[in-house]
MITOR-144575 format. One record per residue (C-alpha): residue number from 1; x, y, z; residue in three letters. Coordinates in nm, 2 decimals, decimal comma. Example, Ala and Ser with C-alpha at 12.3 -4.5 7.8 and 13.67 -1.06 7.14 Angstrom:
! MITOR-144575
<pos=1&X=1,23&Y=-0,45&Z=0,78&code=ALA>
<pos=2&X=1,37&Y=-0,11&Z=0,71&code=SER>
END
This chain:
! MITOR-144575
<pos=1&X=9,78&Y=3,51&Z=15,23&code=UNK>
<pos=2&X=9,86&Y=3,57&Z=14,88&code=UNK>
<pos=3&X=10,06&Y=3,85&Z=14,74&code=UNK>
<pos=4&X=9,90&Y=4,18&Z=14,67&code=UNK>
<pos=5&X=9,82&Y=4,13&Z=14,28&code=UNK>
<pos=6&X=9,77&Y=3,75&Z=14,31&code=UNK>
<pos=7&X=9,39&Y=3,82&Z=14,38&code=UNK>
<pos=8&X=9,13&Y=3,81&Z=14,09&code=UNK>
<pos=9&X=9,06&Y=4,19&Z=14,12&code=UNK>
<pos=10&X=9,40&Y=4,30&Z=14,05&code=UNK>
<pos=11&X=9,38&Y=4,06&Z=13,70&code=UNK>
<pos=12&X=9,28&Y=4,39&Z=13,49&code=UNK>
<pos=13&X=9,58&Y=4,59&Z=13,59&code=UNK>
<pos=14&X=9,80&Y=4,27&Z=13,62&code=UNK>
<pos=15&X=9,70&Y=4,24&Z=13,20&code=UNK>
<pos=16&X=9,84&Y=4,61&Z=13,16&code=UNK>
<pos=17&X=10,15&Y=4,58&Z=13,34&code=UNK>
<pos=18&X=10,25&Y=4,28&Z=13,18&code=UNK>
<pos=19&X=10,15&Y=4,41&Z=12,81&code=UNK>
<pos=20&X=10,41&Y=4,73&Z=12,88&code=UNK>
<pos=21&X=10,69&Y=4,47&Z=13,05&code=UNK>
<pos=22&X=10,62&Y=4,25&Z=12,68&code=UNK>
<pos=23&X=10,68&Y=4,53&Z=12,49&code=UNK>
<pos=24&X=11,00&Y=4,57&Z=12,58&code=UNK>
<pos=25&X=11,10&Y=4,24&Z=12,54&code=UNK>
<pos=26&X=10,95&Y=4,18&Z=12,18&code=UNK>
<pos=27&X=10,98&Y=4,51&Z=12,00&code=UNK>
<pos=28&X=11,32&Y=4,69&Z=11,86&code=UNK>
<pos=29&X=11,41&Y=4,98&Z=12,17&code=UNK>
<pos=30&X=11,77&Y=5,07&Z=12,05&code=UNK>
<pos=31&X=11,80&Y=5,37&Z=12,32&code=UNK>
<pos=32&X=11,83&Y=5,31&Z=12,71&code=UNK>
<pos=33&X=11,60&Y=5,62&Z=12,78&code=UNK>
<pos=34&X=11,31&Y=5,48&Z=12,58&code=UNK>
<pos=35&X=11,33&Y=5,14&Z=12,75&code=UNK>
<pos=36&X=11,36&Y=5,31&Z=13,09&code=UNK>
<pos=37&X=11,04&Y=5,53&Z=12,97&code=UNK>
<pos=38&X=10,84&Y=5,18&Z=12,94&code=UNK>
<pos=39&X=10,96&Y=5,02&Z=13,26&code=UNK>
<pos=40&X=10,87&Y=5,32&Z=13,47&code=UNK>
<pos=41&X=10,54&Y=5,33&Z=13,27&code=UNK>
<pos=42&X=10,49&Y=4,95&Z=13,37&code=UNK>
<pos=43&X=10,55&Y=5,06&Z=13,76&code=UNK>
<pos=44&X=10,32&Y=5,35&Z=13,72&code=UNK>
<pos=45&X=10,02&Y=5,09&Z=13,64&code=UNK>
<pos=46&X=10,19&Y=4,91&Z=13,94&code=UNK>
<pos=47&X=10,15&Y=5,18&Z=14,20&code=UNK>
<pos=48&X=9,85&Y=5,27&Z=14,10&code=UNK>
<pos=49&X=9,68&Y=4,90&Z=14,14&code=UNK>
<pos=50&X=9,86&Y=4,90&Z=14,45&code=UNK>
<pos=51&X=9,69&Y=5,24&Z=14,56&code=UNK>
<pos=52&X=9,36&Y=5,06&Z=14,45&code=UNK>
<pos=53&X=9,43&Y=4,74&Z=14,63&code=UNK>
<pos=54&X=9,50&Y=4,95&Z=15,02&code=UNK>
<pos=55&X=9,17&Y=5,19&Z=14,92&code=UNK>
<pos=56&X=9,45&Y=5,46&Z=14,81&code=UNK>
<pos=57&X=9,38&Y=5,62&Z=14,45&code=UNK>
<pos=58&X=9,44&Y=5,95&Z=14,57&code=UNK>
<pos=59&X=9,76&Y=5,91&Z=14,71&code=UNK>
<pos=60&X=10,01&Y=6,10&Z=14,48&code=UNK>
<pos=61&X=10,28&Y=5,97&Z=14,25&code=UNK>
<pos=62&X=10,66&Y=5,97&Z=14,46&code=UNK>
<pos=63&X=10,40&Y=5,84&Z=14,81&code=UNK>
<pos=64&X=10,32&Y=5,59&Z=14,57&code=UNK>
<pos=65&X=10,62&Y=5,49&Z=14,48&code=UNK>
<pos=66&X=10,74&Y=5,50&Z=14,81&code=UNK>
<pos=67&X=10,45&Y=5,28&Z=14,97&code=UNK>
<pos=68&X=10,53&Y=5,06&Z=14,71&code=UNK>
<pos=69&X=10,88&Y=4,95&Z=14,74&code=UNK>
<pos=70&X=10,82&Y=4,94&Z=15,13&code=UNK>
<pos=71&X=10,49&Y=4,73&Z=15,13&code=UNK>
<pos=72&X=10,49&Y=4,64&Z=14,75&code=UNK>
<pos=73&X=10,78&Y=4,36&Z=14,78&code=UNK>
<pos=74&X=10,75&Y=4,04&Z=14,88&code=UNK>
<pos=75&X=10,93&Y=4,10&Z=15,26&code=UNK>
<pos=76&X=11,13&Y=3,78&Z=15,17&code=UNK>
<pos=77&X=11,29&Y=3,94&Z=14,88&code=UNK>
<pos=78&X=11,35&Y=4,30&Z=15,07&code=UNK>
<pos=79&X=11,71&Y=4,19&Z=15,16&code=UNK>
<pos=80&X=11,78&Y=4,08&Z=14,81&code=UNK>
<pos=81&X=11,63&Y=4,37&Z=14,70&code=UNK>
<pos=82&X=11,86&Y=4,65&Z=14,93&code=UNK>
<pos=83&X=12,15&Y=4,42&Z=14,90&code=UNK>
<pos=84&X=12,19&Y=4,34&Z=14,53&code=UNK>
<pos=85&X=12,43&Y=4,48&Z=14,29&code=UNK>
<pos=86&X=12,18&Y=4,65&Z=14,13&code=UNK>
<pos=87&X=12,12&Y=4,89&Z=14,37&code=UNK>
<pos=88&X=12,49&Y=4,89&Z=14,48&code=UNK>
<pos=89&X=12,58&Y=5,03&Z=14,11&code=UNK>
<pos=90&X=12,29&Y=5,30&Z=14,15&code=UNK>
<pos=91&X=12,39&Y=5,41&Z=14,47&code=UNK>
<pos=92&X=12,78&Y=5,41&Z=14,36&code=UNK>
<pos=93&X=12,68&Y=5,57&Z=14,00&code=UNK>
<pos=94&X=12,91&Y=5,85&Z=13,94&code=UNK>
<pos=95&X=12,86&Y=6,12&Z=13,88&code=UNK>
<pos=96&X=12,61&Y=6,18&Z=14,12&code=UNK>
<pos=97&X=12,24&Y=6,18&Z=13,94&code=UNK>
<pos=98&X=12,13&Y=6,55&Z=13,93&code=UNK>
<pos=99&X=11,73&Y=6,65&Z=13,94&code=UNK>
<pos=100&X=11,72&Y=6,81&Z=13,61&code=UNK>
<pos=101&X=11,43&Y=7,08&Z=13,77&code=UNK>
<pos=102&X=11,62&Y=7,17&Z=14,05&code=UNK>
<pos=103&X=11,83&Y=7,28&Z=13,73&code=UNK>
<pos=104&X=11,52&Y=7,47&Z=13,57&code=UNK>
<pos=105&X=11,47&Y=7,64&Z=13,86&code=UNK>
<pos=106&X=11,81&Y=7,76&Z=13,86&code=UNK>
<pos=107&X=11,84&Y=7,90&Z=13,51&code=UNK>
<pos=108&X=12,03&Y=7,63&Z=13,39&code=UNK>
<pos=109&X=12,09&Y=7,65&Z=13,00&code=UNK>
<pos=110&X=12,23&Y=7,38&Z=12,83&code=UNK>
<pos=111&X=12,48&Y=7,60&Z=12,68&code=UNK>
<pos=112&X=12,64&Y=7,71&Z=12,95&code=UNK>
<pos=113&X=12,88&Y=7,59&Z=13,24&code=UNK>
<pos=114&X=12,68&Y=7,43&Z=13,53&code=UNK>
<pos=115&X=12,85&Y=7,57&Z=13,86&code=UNK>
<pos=116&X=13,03&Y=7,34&Z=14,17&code=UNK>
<pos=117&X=12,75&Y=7,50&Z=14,35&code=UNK>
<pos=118&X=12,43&Y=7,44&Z=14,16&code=UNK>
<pos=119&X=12,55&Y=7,08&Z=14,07&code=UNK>
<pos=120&X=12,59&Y=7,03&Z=14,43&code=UNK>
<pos=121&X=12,18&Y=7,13&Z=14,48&code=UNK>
<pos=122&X=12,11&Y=6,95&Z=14,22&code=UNK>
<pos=123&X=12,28&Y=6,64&Z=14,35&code=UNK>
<pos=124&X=12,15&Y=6,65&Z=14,69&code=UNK>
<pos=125&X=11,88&Y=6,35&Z=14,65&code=UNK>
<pos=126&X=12,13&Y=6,14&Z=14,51&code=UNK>
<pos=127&X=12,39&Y=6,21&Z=14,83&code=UNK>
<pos=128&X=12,07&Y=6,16&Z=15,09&code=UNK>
<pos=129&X=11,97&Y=5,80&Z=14,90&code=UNK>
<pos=130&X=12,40&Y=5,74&Z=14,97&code=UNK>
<pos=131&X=12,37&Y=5,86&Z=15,35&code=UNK>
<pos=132&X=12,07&Y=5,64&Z=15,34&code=UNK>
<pos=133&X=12,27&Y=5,36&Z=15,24&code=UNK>
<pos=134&X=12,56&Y=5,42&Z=15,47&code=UNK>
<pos=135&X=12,32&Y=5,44&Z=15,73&code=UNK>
<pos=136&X=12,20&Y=5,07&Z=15,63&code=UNK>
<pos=137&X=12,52&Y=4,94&Z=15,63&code=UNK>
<pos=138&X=12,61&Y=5,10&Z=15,98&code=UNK>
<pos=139&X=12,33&Y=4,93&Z=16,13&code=UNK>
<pos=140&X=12,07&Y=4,73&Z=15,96&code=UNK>
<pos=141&X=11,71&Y=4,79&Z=16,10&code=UNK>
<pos=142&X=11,39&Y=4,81&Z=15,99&code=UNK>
<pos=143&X=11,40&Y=5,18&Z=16,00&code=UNK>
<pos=144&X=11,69&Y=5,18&Z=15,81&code=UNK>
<pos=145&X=11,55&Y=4,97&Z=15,56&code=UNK>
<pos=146&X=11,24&Y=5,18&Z=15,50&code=UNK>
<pos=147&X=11,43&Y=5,51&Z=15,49&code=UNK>
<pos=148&X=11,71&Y=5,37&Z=15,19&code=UNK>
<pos=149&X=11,37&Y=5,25&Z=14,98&code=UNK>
<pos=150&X=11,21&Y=5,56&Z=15,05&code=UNK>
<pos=151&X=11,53&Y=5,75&Z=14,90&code=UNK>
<pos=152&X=11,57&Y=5,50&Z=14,64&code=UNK>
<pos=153&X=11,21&Y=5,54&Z=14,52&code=UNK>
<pos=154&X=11,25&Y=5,94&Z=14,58&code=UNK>
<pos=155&X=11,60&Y=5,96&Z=14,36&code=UNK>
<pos=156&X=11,44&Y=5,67&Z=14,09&code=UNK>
<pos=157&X=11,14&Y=5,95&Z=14,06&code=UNK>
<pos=158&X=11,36&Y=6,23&Z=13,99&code=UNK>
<pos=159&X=11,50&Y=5,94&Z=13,72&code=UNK>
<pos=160&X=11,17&Y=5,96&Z=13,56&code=UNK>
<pos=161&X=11,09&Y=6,33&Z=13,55&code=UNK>
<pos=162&X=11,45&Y=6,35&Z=13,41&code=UNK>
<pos=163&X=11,42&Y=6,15&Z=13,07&code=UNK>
<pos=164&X=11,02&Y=6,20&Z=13,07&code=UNK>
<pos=165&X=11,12&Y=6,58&Z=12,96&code=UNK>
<pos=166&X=11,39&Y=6,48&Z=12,72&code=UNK>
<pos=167&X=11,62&Y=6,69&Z=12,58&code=UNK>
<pos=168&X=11,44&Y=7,00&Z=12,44&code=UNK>
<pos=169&X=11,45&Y=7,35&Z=12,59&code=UNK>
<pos=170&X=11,38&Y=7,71&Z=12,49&code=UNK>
<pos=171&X=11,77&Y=7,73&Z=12,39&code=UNK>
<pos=172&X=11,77&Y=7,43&Z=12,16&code=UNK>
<pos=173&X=11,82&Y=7,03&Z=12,22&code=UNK>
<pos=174&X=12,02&Y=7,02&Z=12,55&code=UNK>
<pos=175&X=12,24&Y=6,69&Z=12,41&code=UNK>
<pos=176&X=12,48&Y=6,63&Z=12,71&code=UNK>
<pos=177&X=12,17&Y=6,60&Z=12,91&code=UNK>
<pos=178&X=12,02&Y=6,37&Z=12,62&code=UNK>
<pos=179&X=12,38&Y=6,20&Z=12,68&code=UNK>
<pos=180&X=12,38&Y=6,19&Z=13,08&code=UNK>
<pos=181&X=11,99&Y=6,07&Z=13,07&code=UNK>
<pos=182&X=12,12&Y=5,77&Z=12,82&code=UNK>
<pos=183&X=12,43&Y=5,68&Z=13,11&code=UNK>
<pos=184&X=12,19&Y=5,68&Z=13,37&code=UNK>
<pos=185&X=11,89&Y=5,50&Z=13,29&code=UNK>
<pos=186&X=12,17&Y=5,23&Z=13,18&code=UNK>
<pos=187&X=12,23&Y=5,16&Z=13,56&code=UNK>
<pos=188&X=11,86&Y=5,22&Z=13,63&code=UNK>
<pos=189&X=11,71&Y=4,98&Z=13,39&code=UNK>
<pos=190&X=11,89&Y=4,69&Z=13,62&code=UNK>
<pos=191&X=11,71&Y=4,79&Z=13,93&code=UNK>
<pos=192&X=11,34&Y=4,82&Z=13,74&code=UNK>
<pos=193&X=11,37&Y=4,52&Z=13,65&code=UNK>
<pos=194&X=11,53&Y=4,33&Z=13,99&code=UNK>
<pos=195&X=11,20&Y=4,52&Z=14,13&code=UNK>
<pos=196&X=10,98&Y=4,39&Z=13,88&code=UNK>
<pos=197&X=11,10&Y=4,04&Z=13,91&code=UNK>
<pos=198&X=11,08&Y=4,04&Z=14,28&code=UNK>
<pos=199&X=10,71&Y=4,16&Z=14,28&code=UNK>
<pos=200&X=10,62&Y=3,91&Z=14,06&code=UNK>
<pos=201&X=10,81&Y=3,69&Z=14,31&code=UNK>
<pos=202&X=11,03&Y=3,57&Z=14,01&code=UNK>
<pos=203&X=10,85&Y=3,47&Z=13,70&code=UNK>
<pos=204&X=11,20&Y=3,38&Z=13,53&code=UNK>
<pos=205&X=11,18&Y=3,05&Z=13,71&code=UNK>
<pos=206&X=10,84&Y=2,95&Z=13,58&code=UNK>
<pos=207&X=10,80&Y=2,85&Z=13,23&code=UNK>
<pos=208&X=10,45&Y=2,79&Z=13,08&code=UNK>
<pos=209&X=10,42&Y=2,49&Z=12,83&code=UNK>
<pos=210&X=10,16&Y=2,38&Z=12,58&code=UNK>
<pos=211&X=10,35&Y=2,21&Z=12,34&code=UNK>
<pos=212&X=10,69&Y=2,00&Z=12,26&code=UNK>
<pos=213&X=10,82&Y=2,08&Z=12,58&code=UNK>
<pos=214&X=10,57&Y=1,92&Z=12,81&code=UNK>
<pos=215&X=10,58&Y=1,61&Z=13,01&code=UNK>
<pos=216&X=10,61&Y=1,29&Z=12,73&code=UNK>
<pos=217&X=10,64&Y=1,54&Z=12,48&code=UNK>
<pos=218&X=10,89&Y=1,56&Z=12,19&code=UNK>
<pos=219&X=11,16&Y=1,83&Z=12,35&code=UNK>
<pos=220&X=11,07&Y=1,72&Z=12,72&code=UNK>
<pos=221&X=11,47&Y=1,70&Z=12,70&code=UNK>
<pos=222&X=11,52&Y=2,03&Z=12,74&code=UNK>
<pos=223&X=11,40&Y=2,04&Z=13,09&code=UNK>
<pos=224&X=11,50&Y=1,69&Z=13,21&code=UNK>
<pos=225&X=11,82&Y=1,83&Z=13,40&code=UNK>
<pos=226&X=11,68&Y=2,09&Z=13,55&code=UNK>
<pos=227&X=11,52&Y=1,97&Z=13,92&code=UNK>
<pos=228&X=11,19&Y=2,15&Z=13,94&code=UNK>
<pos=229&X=10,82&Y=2,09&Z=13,93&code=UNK>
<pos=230&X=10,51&Y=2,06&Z=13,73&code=UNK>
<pos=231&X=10,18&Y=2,26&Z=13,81&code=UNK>
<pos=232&X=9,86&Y=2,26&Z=13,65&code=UNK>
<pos=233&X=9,71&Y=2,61&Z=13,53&code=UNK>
<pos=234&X=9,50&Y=2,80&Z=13,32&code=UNK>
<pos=235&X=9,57&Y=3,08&Z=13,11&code=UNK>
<pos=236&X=9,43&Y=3,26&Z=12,84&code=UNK>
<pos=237&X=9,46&Y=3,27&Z=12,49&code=UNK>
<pos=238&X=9,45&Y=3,08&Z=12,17&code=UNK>
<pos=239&X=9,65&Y=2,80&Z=12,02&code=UNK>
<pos=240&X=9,68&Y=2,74&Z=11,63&code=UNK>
<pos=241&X=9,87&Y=2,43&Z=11,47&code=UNK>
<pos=242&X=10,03&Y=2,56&Z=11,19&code=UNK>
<pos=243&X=10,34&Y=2,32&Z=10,99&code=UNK>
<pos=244&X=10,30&Y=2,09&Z=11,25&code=UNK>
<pos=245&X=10,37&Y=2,33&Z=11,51&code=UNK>
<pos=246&X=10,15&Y=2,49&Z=11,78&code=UNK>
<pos=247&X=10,13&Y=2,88&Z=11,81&code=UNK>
<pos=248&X=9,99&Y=3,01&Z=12,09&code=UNK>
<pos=249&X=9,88&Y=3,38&Z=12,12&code=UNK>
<pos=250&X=9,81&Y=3,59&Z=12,45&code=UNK>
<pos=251&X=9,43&Y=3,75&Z=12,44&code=UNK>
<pos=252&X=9,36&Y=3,82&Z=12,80&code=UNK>
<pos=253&X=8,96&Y=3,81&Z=12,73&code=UNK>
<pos=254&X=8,95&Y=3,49&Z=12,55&code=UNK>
<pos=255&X=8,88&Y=3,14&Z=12,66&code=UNK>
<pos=256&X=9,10&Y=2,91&Z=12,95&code=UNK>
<pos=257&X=9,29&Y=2,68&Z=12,80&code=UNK>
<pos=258&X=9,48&Y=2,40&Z=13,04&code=UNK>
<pos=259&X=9,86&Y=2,42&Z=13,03&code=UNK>
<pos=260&X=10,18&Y=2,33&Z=13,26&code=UNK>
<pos=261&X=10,41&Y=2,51&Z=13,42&code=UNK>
<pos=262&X=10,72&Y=2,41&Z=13,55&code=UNK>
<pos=263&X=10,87&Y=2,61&Z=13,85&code=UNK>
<pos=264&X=11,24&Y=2,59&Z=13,93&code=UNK>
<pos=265&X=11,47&Y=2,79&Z=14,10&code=UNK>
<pos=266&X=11,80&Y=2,70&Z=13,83&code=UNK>
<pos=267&X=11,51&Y=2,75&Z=13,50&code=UNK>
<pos=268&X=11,65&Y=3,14&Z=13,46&code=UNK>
<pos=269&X=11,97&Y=3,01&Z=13,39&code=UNK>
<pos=270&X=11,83&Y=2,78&Z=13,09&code=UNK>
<pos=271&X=11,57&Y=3,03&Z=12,95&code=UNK>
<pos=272&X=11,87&Y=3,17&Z=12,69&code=UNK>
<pos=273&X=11,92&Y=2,82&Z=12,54&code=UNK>
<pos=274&X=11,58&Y=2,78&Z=12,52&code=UNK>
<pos=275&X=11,50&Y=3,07&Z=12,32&code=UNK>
<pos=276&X=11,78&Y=3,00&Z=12,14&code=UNK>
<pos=277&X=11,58&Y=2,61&Z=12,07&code=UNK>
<pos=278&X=11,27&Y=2,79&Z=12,01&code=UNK>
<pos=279&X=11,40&Y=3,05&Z=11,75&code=UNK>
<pos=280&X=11,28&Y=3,30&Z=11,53&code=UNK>
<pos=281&X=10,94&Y=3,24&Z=11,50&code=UNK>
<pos=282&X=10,88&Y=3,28&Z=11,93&code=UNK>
<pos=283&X=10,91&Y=3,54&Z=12,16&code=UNK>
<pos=284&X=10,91&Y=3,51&Z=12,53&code=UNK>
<pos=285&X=10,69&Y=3,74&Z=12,72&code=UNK>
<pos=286&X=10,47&Y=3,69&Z=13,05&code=UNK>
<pos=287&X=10,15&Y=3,65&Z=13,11&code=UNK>
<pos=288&X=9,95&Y=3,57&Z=13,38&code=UNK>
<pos=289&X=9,79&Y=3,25&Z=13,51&code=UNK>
<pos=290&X=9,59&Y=3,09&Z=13,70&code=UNK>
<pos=291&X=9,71&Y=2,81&Z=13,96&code=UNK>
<pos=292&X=9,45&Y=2,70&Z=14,19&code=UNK>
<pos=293&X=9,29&Y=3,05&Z=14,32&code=UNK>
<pos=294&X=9,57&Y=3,25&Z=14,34&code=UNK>
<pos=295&X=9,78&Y=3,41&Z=14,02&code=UNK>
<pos=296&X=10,13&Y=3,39&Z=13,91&code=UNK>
<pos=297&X=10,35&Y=3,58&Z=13,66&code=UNK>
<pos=298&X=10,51&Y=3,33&Z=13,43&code=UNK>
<pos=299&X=10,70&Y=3,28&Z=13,12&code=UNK>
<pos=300&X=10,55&Y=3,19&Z=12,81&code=UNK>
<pos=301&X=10,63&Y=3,11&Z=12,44&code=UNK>
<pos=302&X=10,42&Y=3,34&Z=12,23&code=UNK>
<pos=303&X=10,42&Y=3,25&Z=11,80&code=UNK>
<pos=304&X=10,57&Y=3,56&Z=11,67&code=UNK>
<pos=305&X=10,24&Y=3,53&Z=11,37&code=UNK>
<pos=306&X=9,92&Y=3,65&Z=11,39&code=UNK>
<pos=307&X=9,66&Y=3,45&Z=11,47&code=UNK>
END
């Protein structure tokens, strides 16, 4: 059976997803909070085509998120998932994370001390999601499993809610919270994106070719060390020739055009050269495609012009 979004209904929110994951790849985000913004916008869309794949869309936003990392990952990726570094450096992230309305609530101003007692309230989601962990550790079950991702989606929430209110109050811009929300979505970003790439069962080791880099093509170099495989698919779009180059352009409602894609497990490793070959006038961003019935999350080289 195919993953969740692999089936044809899922293709609209699929296209969504994968335009907010592109947008942080191809345009200039110089502060961590505003990248974290787009990622967590990207796994809003994902919950909520999740809620509308199980007949769900009224399930609220932290359920949601919950549901998701339990049911949402591939379960041959949960392991990598709980076990990476990742999540290690979240868990470990000191100081604790603090739920910035539990603050509120309190009468927290920003120019004032916060006391032993309210930042240990305000901690308290971050200390259950390292119980939660220690728990894991102690004896690894699935019950264990389910309650660390349901604190990790619960504390990744309070994340959200954090840098989605910024740093203005009725007392003027709170900056060390500006400066705390910067620290932590820096450890957070990591784990949005492990979660992305294991939903999408790994896109960074499938690469989408239309051009120089094909089979008997002019660069087929490039890949000839790496041991993978070739797959026909279909994805949409259009391709211009332009100084003897081709240009291809996502439009998710335009024509099929036939393409490979080659699929190996050592091709993340090779993507930075390969940018590097491609140069200024590409970007690489993922799209979706089609191979056979089913659809798969893959790297492509999009022209950087209009078309």
């Amino acid at each position: 059976m195919p993953y969740w979004w692999q089936i044809e209904s899922m293709l609209g929110y699929l296209q969504e997803i994968l335009a907010h994951i592109n947008y942080t790849r191809t345009s200039p985000i110089y502060r961590k909070t505003e990248l974290c913004r787009y990622l967590f916008d990207a796994l809003n869309k994902m919950w909520t085509a999740f809620n509308d794949f199980q007949g769900k869309l009224e399930r609220a936003d932290i359920p949601s998120f919950r549901q998701l990392l339990i049911e949402g990952i591939p379960n041959k990726y949960i392991e990598e998932f709980i076990e990476g570094k990742e999540l290690q450096d979240l868990v470990n992230f000191e100081p604790p994370i603090m739920n910035h309305n539990t603050l509120r609530r309190r009468g927290y101003r920003p120019d004032r001390e916060i006391k032993p007692r309210l930042v240990k309230e305000a901690t308290d989601e971050h200390r259950q999601l390292v119980n939660a962990y220690r728990s894991y550790k102690e004896n690894s079950s699935d019950d264990t499993k389910e309650r660390f991702l349901k604190k990790t989606a619960q504390l990744l929430y309070i994340v959200r809610s954090n840098i989605a209110h910024g740093e203005k109050t009725p007392y003027g811009p709170d900056l060390k919270k500006a400066e705390r929300d910067e620290k932590v979505s820096g450890v957070v970003i990591p784990v949005l994106l492990k979660l992305l790439e294991l939903i999408f069962d790994k896109p960074d080791q499938k690469l989408i070719v239309y051009g120089t880099l094909a089979p008997d093509a002019h660069n087929e170099r490039l890949l000839e060390d790496i041991a993978g495989t070739w797959q026909d698919c279909k994805i949409r779009g259009k391709i211009i020739q332009c100084h003897g180059l081709k240009y291809f352009k996502w439009f998710p409602n335009a024509g099929e055009i036939d393409a490979k894609m080659f699929v190996s497990e050592s091709l993340s490793d090779k993507l930075p050269s390969i940018d590097q070959f491609e140069g200024e006038d590409y970007h690489r961003i993922l799209i979706p495609a089609k191979v056979g019935k089913h659809l798969v999350v893959a790297n492509i080289y999009e022209g950087k012009y209009d078309i």
